[in-house]
C-alpha positions in Angstrom: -7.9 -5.4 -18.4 -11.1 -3.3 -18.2 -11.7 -1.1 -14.9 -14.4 -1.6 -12.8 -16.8 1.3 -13.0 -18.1 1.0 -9.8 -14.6 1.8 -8.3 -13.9 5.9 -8.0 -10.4 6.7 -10.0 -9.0 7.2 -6.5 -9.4 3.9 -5.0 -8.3 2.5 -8.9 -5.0 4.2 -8.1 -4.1 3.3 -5.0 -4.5 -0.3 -5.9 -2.5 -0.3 -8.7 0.8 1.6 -6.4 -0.2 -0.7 -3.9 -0.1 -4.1 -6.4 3.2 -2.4 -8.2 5.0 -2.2 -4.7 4.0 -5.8 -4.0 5.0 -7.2 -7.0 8.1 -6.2 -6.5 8.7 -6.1 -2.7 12.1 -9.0 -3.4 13.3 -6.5 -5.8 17.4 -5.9 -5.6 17.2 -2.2 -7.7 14.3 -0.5 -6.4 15.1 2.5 -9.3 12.5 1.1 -11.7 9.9 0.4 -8.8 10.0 4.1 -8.2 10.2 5.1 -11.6 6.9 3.3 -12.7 5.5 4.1 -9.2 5.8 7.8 -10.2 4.6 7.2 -13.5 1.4 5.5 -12.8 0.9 8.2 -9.4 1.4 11.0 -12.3 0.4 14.6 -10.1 -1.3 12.6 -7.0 1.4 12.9 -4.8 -0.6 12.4 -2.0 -2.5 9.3 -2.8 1.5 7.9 -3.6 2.8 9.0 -0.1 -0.7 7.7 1.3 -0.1 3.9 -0.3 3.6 4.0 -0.3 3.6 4.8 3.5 1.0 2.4 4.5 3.0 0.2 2.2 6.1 0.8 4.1 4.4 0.1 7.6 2.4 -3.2 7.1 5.4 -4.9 4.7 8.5 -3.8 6.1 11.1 -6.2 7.3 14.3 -7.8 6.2 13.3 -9.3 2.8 11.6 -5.8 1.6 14.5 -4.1 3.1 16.0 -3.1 -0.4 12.3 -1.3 -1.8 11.1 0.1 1.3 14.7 2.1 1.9 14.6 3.6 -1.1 10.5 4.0 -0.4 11.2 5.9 2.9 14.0 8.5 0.6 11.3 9.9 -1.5 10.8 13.5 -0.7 7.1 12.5 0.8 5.1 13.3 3.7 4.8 9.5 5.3 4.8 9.7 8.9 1.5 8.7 9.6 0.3 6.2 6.9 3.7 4.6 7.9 2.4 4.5 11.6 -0.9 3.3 10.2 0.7 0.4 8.3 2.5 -0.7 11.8 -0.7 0.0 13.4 -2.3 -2.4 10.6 0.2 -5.0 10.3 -0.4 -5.9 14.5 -3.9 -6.1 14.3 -5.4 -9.5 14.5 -7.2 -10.6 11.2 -10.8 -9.4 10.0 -12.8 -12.5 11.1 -17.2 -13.0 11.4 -15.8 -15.4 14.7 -18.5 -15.0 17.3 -20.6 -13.2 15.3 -24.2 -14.4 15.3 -26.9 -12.7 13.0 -30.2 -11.5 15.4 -32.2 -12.4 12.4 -31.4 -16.0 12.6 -33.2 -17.0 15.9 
């Protein structure tokens, strides 16, 4: 698949973790999730604790119980994307409800 060129490598990368974690957020051995999550994150730690912790907040619940567990062990500094993935996941829906263009009439 080619990449987008208009996309910086950064934001390329954190949709990829993002897509591999939601791809497999049923899974029942989170090892290989983590294994390709590292390969693909290669040096950028912190994008990976970034996404993976965001990840965490908005997705957790029961049926991701098993991937976001063995998410929360990894040796990364998560606190706040987590909180901003809770903070995320309670927010009501981006909607253009009410919203009325002035240059209409």
């Amino acid at each position: 698949m080619p990449k987008p060129k208009h996309l910086h490598p950064d934001t390329l990368l954190s949709i990829r973790l993002s897509a591999t974690m939601s791809r497999n957020r049923y899974t029942s051995d989170p090892g290989p999730v983590i294994d390709e999550l590292r390969q693909i994150a290669g040096d950028r730690l912190d994008i990976l604790a970034d996404e993976v912790g965001t990840w965490i907040g908005y997705f957790e619940d029961d049926h991701t119980r098993t991937l976001t567990t063995a998410l929360r062990a990894l040796p990364l500094d998560m606190d706040d994307a987590i909180a901003l993935g809770q903070r995320r996941r309670h927010e009501p829906p981006p909607s253009t409800v009410g919203f009325r263009d002035p240059t209409l009439g």
